[in-house]
MARDO-359759 format. One record per residue (C-alpha): x, y, z. Coordinates in steps of 0.25 Angstrom, whole numbers, padded with zeros to 4 digits, always signed. Example, Ala and Ser with C-alpha at 12.3 -4.5 7.8 and 13.67 -1.06 7.14 Angstrom:
BEGIN
+0049-0018+0031/+0055-0004+0029/
***
This chain:
BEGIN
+0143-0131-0133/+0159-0130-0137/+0167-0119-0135/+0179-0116-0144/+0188-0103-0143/+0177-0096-0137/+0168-0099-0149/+0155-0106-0146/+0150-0114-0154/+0132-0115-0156/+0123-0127-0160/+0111-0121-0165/+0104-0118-0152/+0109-0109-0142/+0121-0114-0134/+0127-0112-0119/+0138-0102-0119/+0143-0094-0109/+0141-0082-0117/+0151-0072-0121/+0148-0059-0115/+0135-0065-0110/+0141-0066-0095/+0133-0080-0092/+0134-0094-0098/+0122-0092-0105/+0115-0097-0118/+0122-0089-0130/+0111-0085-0143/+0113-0092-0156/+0110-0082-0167/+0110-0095-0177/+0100-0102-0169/+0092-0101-0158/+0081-0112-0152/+0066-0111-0157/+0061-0103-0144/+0071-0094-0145/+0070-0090-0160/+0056-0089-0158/+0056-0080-0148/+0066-0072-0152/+0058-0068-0164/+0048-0061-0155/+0055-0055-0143/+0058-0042-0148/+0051-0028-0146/+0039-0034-0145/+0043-0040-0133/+0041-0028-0122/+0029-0021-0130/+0020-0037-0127/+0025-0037-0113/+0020-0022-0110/+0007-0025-0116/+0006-0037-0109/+0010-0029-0094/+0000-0017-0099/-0011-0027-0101/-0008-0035-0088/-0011-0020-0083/-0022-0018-0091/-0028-0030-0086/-0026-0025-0069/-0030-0013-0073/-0042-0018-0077/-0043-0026-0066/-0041-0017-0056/-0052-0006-0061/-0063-0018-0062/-0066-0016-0047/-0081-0024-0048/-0077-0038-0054/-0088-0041-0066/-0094-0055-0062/-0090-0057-0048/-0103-0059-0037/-0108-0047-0033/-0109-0044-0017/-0123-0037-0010/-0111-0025-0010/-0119-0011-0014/-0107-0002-0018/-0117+0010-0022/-0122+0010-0006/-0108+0009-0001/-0104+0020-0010/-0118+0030-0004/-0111+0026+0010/-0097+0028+0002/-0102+0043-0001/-0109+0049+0012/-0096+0043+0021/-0087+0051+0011/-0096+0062+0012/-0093+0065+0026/-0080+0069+0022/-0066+0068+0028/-0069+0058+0041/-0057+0061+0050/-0058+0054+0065/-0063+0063+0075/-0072+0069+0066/-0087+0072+0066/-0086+0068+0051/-0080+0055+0055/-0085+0051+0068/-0099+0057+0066/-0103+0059+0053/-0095+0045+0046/-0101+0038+0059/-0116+0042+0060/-0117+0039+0044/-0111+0026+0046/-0119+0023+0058/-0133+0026+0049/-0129+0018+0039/-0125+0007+0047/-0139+0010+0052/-0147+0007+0041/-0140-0005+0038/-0143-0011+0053/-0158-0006+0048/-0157-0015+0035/-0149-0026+0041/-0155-0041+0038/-0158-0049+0053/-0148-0058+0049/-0138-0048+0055/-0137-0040+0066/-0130-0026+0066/-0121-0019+0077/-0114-0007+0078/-0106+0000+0087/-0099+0014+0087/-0085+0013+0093/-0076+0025+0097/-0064+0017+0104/-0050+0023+0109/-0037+0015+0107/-0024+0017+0106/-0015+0009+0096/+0002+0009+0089/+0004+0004+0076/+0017+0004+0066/+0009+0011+0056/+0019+0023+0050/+0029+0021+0059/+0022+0019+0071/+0010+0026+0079/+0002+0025+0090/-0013+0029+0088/-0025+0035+0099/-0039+0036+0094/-0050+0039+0106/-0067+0038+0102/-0065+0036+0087/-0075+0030+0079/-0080+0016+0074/-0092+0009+0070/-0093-0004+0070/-0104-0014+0063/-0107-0028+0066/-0116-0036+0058/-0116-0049+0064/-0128-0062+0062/-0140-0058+0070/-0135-0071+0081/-0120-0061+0082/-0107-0067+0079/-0094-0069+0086/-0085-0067+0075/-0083-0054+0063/-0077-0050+0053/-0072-0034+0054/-0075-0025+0041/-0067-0011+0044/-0069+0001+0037/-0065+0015+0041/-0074+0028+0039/-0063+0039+0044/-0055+0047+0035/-0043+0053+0034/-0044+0069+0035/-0049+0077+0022/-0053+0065+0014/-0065+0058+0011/-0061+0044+0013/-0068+0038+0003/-0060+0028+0001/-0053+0027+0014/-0062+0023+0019/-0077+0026+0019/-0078+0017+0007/-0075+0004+0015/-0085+0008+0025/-0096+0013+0015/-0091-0004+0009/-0095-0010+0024/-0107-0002+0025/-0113-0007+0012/-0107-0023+0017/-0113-0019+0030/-0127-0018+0024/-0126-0029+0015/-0123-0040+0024/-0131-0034+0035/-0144-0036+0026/-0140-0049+0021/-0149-0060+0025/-0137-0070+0028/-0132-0069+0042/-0116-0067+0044/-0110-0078+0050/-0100-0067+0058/-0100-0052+0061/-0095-0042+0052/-0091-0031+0058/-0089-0019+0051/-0079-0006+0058/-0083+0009+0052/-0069+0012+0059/-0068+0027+0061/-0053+0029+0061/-0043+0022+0053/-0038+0035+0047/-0033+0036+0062/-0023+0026+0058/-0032+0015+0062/-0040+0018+0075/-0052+0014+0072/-0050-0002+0070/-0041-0001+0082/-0051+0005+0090/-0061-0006+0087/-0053-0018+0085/-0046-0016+0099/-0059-0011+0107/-0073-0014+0100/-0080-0026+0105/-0082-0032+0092/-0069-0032+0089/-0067-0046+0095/-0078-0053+0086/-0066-0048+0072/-0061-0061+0068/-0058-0054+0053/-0058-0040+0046/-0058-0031+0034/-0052-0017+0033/-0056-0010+0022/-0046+0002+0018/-0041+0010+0007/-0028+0017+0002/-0036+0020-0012/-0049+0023-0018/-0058+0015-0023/-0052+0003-0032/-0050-0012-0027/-0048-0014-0012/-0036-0023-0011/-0035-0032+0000/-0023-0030+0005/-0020-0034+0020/-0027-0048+0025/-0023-0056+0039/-0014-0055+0045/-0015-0070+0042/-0029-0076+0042/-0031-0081+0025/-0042-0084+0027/-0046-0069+0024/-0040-0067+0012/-0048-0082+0009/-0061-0075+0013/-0058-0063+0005/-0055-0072-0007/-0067-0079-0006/-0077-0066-0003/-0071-0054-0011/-0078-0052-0024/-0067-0043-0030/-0053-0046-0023/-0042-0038-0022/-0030-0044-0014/-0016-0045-0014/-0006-0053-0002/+0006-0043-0010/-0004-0031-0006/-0004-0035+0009/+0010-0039+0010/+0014-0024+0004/+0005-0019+0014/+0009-0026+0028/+0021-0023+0022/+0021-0007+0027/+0025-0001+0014/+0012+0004+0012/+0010+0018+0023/-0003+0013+0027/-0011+0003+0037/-0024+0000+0039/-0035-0005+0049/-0031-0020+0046/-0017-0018+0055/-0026-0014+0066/-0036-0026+0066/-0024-0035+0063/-0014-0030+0073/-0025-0026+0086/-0036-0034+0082/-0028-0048+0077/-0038-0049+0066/-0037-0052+0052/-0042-0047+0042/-0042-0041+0025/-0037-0025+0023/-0044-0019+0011/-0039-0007+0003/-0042+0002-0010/-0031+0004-0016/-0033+0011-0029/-0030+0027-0029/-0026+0029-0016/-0021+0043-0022/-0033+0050-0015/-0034+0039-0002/-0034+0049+0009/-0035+0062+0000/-0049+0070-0004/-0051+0064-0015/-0055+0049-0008/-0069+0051-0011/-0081+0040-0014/-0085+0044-0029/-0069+0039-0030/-0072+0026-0025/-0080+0016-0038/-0092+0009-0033/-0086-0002-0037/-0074-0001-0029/-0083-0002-0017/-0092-0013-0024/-0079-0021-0025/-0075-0018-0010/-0089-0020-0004/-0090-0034-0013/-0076-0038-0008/-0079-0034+0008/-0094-0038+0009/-0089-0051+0002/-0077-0053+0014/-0084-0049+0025/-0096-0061+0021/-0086-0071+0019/-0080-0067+0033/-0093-0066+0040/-0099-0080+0036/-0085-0088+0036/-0081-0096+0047/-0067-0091+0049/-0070-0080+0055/-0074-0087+0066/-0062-0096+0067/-0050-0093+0057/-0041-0098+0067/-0036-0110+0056/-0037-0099+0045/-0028-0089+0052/-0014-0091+0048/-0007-0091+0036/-0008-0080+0025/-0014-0080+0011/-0008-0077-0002/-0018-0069-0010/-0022-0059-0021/-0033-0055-0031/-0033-0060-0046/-0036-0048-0054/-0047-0047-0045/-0053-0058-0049/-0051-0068-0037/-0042-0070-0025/-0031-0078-0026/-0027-0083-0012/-0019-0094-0005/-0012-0099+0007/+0003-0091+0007/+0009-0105+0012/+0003-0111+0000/+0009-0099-0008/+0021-0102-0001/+0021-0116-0006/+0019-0110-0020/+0030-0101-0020/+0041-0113-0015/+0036-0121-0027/+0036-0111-0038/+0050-0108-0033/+0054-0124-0034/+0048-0123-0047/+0056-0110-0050/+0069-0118-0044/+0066-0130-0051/+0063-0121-0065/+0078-0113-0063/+0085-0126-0059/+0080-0132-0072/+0083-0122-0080/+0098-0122-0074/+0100-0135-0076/+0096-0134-0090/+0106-0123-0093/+0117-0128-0084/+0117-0142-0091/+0120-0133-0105/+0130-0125-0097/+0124-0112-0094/+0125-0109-0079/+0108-0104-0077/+0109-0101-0062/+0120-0092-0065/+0113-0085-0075/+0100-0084-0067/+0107-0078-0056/+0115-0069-0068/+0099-0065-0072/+0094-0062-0059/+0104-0051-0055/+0102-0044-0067/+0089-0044-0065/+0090-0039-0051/+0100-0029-0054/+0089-0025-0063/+0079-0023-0055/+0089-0016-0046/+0095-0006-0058/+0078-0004-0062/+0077+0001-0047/+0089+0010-0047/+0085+0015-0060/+0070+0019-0057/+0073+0023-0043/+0082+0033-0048/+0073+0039-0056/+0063+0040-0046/+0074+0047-0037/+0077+0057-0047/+0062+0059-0051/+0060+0061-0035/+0072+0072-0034/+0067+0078-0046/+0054+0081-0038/+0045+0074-0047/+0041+0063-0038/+0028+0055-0039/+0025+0059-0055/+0017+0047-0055/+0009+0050-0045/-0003+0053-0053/+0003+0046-0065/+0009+0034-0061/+0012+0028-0076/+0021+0041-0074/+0029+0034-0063/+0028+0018-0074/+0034+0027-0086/+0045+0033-0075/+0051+0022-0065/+0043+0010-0071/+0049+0011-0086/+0061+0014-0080/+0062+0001-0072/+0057-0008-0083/+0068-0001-0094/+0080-0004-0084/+0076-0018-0081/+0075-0021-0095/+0089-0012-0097/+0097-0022-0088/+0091-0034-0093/+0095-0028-0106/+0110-0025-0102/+0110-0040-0096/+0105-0046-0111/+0115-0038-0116/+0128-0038-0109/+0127-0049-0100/+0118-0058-0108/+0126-0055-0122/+0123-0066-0134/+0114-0075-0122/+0100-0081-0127/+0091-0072-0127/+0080-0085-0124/+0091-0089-0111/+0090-0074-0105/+0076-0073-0105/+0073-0087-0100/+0086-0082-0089/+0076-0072-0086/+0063-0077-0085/+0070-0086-0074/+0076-0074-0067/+0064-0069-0065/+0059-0083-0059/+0069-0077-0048/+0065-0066-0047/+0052-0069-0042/+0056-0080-0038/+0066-0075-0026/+0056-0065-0019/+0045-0076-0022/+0052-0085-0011/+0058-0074-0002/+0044-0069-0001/+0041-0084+0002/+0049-0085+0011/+0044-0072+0019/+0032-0079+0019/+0025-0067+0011/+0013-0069+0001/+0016-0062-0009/+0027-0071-0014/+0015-0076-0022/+0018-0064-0031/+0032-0067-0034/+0029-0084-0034/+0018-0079-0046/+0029-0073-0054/+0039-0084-0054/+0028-0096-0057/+0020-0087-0069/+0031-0084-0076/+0037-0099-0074/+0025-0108-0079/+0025-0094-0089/+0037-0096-0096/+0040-0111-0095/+0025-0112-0104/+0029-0101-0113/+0041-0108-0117/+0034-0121-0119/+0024-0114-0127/+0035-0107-0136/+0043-0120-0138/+0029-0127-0144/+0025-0112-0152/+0039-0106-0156/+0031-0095-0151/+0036-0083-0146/+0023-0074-0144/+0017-0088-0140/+0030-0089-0128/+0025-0073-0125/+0011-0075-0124/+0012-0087-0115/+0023-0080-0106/+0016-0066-0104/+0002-0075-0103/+0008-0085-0092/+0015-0072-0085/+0000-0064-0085/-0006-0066-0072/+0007-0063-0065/+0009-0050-0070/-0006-0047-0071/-0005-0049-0054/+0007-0042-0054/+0002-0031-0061/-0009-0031-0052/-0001-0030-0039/+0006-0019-0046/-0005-0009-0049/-0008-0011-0034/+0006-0007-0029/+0004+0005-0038/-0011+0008-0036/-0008+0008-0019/+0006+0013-0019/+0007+0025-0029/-0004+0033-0021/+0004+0029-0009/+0016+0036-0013/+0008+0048-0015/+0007+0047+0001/+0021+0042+0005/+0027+0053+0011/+0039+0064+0006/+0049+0053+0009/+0048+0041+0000/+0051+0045-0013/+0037+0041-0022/+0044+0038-0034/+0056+0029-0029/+0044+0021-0024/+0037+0021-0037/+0049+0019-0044/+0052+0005-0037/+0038+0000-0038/+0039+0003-0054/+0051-0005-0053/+0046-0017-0047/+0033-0017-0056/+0044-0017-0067/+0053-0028-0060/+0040-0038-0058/+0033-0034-0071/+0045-0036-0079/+0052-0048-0073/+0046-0059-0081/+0048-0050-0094/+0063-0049-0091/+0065-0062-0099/+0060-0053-0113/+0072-0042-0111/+0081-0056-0113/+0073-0060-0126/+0071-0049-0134/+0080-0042-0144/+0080-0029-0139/+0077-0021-0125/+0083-0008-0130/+0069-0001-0136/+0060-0004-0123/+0070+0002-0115/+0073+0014-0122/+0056+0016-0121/+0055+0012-0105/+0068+0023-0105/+0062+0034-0113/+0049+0032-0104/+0054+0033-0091/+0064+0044-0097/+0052+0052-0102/+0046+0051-0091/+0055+0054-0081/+0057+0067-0089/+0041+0070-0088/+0042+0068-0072/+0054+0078-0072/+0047+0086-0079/+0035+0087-0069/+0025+0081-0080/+0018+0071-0070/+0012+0078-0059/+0010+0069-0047/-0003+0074-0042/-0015+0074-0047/-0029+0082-0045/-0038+0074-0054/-0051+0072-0050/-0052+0057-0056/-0040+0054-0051/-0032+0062-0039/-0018+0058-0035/-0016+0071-0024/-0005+0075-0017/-0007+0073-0002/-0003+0085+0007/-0006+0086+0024/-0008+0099+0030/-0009+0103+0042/-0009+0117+0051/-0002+0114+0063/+0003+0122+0075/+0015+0118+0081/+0018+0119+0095/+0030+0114+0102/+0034+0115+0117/+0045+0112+0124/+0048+0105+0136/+0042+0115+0145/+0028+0115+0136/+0034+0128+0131/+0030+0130+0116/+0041+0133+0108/+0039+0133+0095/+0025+0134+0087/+0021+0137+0073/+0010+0132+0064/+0008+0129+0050/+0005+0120+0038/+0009+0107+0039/+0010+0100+0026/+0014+0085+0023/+0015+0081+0008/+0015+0065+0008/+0022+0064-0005/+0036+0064-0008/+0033+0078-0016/+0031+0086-0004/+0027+0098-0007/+0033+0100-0020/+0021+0102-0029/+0012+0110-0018/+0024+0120-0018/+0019+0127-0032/+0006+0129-0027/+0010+0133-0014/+0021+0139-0012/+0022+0142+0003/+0023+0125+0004/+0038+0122+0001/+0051+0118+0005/+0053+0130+0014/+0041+0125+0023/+0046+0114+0023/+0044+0107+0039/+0057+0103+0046/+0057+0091+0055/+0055+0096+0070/+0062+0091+0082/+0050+0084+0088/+0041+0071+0086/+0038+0068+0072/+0047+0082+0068/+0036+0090+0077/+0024+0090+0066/+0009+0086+0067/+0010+0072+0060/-0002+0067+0059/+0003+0051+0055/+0016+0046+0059/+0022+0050+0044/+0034+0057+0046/+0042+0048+0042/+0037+0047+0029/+0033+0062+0024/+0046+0071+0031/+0043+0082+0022/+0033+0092+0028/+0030+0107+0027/+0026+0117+0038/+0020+0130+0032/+0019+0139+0043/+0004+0144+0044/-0004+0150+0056/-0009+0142+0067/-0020+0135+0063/-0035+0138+0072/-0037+0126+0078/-0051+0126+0089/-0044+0116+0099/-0030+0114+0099/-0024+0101+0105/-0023+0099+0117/-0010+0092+0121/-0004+0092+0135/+0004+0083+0144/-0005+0078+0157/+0005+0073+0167/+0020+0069+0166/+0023+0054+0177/+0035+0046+0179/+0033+0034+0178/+0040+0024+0190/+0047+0015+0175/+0053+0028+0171/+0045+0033+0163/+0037+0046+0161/+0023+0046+0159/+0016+0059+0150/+0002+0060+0150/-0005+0069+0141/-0019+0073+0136/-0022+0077+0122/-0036+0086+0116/-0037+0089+0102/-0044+0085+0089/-0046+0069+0084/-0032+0068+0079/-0018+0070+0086/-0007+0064+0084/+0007+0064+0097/+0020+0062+0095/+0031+0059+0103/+0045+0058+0105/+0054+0054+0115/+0067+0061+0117/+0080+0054+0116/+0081+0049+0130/+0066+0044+0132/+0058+0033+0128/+0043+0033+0125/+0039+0019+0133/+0025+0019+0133/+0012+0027+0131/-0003+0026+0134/-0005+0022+0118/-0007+0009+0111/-0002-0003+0117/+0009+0008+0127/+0020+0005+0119/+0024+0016+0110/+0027+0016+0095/+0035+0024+0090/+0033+0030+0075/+0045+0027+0063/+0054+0040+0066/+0054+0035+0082/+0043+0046+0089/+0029+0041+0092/+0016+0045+0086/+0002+0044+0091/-0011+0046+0084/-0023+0052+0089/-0037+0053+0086/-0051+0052+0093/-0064+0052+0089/-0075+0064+0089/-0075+0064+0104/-0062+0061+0112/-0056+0063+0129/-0044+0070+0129/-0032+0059+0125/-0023+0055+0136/-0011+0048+0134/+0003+0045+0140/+0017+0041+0137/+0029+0036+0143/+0043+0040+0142/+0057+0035+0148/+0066+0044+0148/+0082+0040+0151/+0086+0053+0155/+0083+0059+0170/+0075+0069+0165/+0059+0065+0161/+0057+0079+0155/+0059+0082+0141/+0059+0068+0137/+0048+0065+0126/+0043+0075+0114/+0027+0075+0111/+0018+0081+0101/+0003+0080+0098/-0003+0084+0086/-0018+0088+0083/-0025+0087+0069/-0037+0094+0067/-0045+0082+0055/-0058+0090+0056/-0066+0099+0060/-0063+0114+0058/-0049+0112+0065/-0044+0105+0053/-0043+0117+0044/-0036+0132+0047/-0036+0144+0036/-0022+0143+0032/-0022+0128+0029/-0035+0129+0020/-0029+0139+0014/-0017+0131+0009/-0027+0119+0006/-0033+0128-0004/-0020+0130-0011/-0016+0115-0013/-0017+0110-0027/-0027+0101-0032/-0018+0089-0033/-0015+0087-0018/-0021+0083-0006/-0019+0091+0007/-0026+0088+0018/-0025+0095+0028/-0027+0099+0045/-0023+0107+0057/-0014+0100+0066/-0006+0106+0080/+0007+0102+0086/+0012+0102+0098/+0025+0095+0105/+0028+0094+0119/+0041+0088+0126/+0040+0081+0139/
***
């Protein structure tokens, strides 16, 4: 090229100029003449361009949709599974009703039904196995992190352990772990009687199999992981069998019904997720799924920390997922849950637990036992799974080849004077800044849609929230790409920025690719998958074009290369959506739901549109899509405003509630000469979503912001919590109400007070009440809490710095006896440490009073409240 004056003069192809207004030394667009890829390509990248790629990402969805609702896969082999006889044990469990710890319904009805059935399948059992069973009431004491920290005391609860074993026994098992309890005033079909009506049914199948096991399989009715996990600590820490677990499976839900995901294996140990590869008939899986998990963004736990963490076993966590807007609510009922849903699970499990049983690792994994896997489901077709040090090795070479790729290219461009690095670095801050300006943009809105008081319009419709936040999104990225064509790119090819582009995004998923690498985490496998796709993708549909002068044939081949990325993308995202859109319904008053929502819409957009980026560069114009995505989230905004979307819904087919706790309670608070000083008694209520109390107010009007419940100088603000939530739901309301008639009040009361030659001072105190209390403490400003009669006598303090303990015993319990002890700085040892006990009243005719029925009856149809009698009563020491 020849300058001359500033004019530039062209050869009939495009030539290397610094660009005049262009801002980068980039390649200028020949009107007279452009090459034959170019021209062709030009011809078609107009409008047409983002209606195929929309058709293309709603048949992607289409085709997961699909997926997803085929729970039975047509073809596959068939297990011994009977779904129809799980479903009759399904029903009579469900049929007891709410199944609280302590309660006749839990420890005497639940037990006595499952102990016939387990009867009558001893009775039928081929004499190739032999069957044992054992009823285990154990008392423990344990501290997890769970919420903060908590330290938990369970006395005579209730398990019910199976073992089917060859008839010559076995030294070795594999643990199958379901849970029969239930949370107060729900059903729990779902949660989890469904998972034990699956074992049952596996229970009788292998058991009347001819072909003997080659291990044990033990199978643990546990009777209290509503407790927050007693019952698999009861028995992995104190039941004889317990040493003969080389392996388990937990089977949990935080949905109904649907797929059961896999979505905690190990720690370690592949050669579980190898087994469940090679055994499940319908897989579900995803390594991204458990690394989000044991990540803690997600408010829950499961038994599978207590067998990993007290019982050093490994072993697979499986959960339903799907519509977990009525998990712990009323509406968890069996005629919810498809018959196929548990054919699929049964198939799955049974399938697991034979491989186990019969393979010879169980015995000795020892060589098997280290490393992790990288794993996931194909649509559901098959498990993919692999060594991650083998994935490891992927990445490094697809990132070579990425290196080696960009290098290339560089060296190309540098040779005909345009400076490629720089102008890839140029690309990849505006398409951060992008992202960052998207963000901004959506979360704003989300801010002013929360101010307004309209948060969580998507809750029953979530397209609502796609047409809001996600529409906005997509409309600024392609705005700033827009304003980067136009102003920074001026006169530039328009081939040269979308091939700029396409290697941008190589960087994009290319950078996390090998930091996530580098942290040695599985799920780089997702980011590794969206730089070598679209790689191989583009460098064939550019062959292909060259030999076709084809732009539709360039198209078809690009979006046909890039299809099983975004169809697992797509994948993945309808289960961030499906598990976290319920759970925002339950977050607490704090976290703001639609900021939340508003950020996973903008990721969806960023990762969905990143390979597509490329097209805003090629085609003529943007402005006519943007206007639509603008007027779409404008209107829609409007609608929210204008309180069109309810966020609640009542609707039999498909509920979405709000979730309310009551609880009559009577305070009681003494000073440090055990004089009472204050009592009242009232409603307690807790909303867990960010709306509070905002849409009960209309229909009744006595709960609103007057009543609203200030933060008392005492532990945990000197309320009944009965989990260690506070932090997370800091609105509350206090409706004063009379006393509430309880038969037997708690009995709290301090036994002996000792100092101790170390300094410290040792309380000792004796607690009566019902199967549910929960103590908490709090150590004044010169004192300490150095150690207690609980878990391993070191004590854990909760997030906001006092200490909670959960209590609960079984239908028959002795009074509870512990002690703590405290250091004090100061001379004097009285007046040092603040403790409350709280009592709640699950069952029995305690549970209800006149008042709070009353109030019960006058809650819309739309939410949830489930309610008790509770008492309070604070001591100093």
């Amino acid at each position: 090229m020849e300058r001359s004056g500033g004019t530039v003069r062209r050869s009939r192809h495009n030539v290397l100029s610094s660009g005049a207004g262009s801002g980068s030394g980039l390649r200028r667009e020949d009107s007279a003449g452009n090459d034959r890829k170019t021209r062709s390509r030009g011809l078609w990248f107009g409008a047409g361009v983002p209606a195929v790629l929309l058709l293309y990402l709603l048949g992607i969805r289409g085709l997961v949709h699909l997926s997803l609702r085929q729970l039975v896969t047509p073809g596959t082999r068939s297990s011994s599974f009977n779904a129809s006889t799980a479903r009759v044990y399904l029903e009579h469990i469900t049929a007891i009703d709410s199944r609280t710890v302590g309660s006749p319904a839990n420890e005497i009805l639940t037990v006595n039904y499952l102990l016939d059935k387990i009867n009558e399948i001893e009775k039928k059992s081929s004499k190739s196995h032999k069957i044992a069973v054992d009823i285990q009431r154990p008392t423990g004491s344990f501290s997890i992190d769970f919420l903060g920290g908590f330290t938990s005391y369970y006395d005579n609860i209730t398990n019910i352990a199976v073992k089917l074993e060859p008839v010559r026994g076995s030294q070795h098992a594999v643990l199958a772990n379901c849970h029969f309890d239930s949370v107060a005033n729900t059903p729990g079909a779902s949660d989890d009687a469904v998972s034990c009506a699956v074992l049952l049914e596996i229970l009788g199948s292998l058991s009347s199999t001819s072909v003997p096991l080659k291990h044990a399989i033990i199978f643990l009715f546990n009777g209290a992981e509503e407790n927050i996990l007693q019952g698999s600590h009861g028995f992995i820490t104190q039941h004889p069998w317990a040493k003969l677990v080389r392996a388990f499976i937990n089977l949990e839900a935080a949905g109904v019904g649907g797929k059961e995901l896999v979505f905690q294996t190990g720690p370690e140990n592949p050669w579980l997720v190898q087994a469940y590869s090679a055994a499940a008939i319908h897989p579900f899986a995803s390594v991204v799924a458990q690394e989000i998990f044991q990540s803690g963004i997600i408010p829950s736990d499961t038994d599978f920390r207590i067998y990993r963490d007290f019982g050093n076993i490994p072993g697979i966590d499986l959960a339903f997922i799907e519509n977990g807007y009525i998990y712990h609510t009323k509406y968890d009922t069996a005629d919810r849950i498809h018959t196929d849903s548990i054919q699929r699970a049964g198939d799955n499990i049974l399938g697991v637990l034979q491989y186990l049983a019969s393979s010879p690792l169980l015995a000795d994994s020892s060589e098997y036992r280290h490393g992790n896997l990288i794993f996931f489901d194909v649509s559901g077709l098959f498990l993919l799974s692999y060594p991650a040090r083998i994935g490891t090795i992927i990445n490094y070479i697809i990132a070579a080849i990425t290196l080696f790729y960009l290098s290339k290219k560089t060296i190309k461009y540098r040779r005909g004077g345009t400076n490629y690095a720089r102008d890839l670095m140029i690309g990849l801050f505006i398409t951060v800044t992008s992202w960052i300006s998207s963000l901004v943009t959506v979360l704003i809105l989300s801010v002013l849609v929360s101010l307004t008081g309209n948060a969580m319009s998507w809750y029953t419709h979530f397209y609502v929230a796609v047409s809001l936040y996600g529409t906005a999104a997509v409309a600024k990225l392609i705005l700033m790409h827009t304003m980067a064509k136009i102003f920074f790119f001026a006169n530039t090819s328009r081939q040269y920025l979308g091939d700029l582009f396409f290697d941008v995004s190589l960087l994009t998923w290319g950078i996390p690719m090998m930091l996530l690498t580098q942290k040695g985490l599985c799920s780089a496998y997702f980011f590794a998958m969206w730089v070598i796709f679209p790689l191989v993708t583009k460098l064939f549909a550019e062959q292909e074009s060259v030999h076709q002068g084809s732009s539709y044939r360039y198209v078809a081949v690009y979006l046909l290369g890039l299809f099983y990325p975004y169809l697992h993308t797509t994948y993945h995202v309808w289960a961030v959506f499906e598990m976290f859109t319920p759970i925002l319904g339950r977050s607490g008053t704090e976290i703001p739901p639609d900021v939340v929502m508003a950020s996973f819409l903008v990721i969806c957009a960023i990762v969905l549109l990143t390979c597509f980026v490329k097209f805003v560069y090629l085609v003529k114009s943007t402005k006519t899509l943007m206007v639509l995505l603008a007027v779409v989230s404008g209107v829609t905004f409007i609608l929210v405003c204008s309180r069109v979307f309810f966020p609640y819904s009542a609707s039999m087919e498909s509920p979405k509630p709000k979730r309310i706790f009551l609880q009559h309670t009577t305070r009681n608070i003494h000073n440090l000469n055990g004089d009472l000083v204050k009592r009242d008694s009232g409603i307690w209520i807790n909303g867990f979503d960010y709306n509070g109390i905002t849409h009960i107010t209309p229909h009744i009007p006595e709960i609103n912001e007057t009543v609203r419940a200030p933060c008392d100088d005492g532990p945990f603000c000197g309320f009944p919590w009965y989990f260690p939530v506070h932090s997370l739901i800091r609105k509350n309301w206090y409706l004063p109400a009379p006393h509430p008639p309880v038969s037997k009040d708690m009995d709290f009361k301090l036994e002996s007070k000792e100092e101790m030659p170390w300094g410290a001072v040792r309380l000792n105190f004796e607690v009566n009440g019902p199967s549910h209390i929960t103590v908490y403490i709090r150590p004044h400003e010169t004192s300490l809490l150095s150690s207690w009669s609980l878990g391993d006598g070191i004590p854990v303090a909760s997030s906001g710095g006092d200490y909670f303990i959960y209590y609960s015993h079984g239908l028959y319990a002795n009074s509870w006896k512990f002690w703590i002890e405290v250091k004090s700085s100061g001379e004097n040892l009285d007046g040092i440490v603040t403790i409350a006990a709280a009592s709640h009243y699950f069952h029995g005719k305690d549970q209800h009073s006149p008042e709070l029925d009353s109030l019960l009856r006058r809650f819309p149809d739309w939410s949830f409240p489930s309610s008790w009698v509770s008492s309070y009563k604070q001591y100093v020491y």
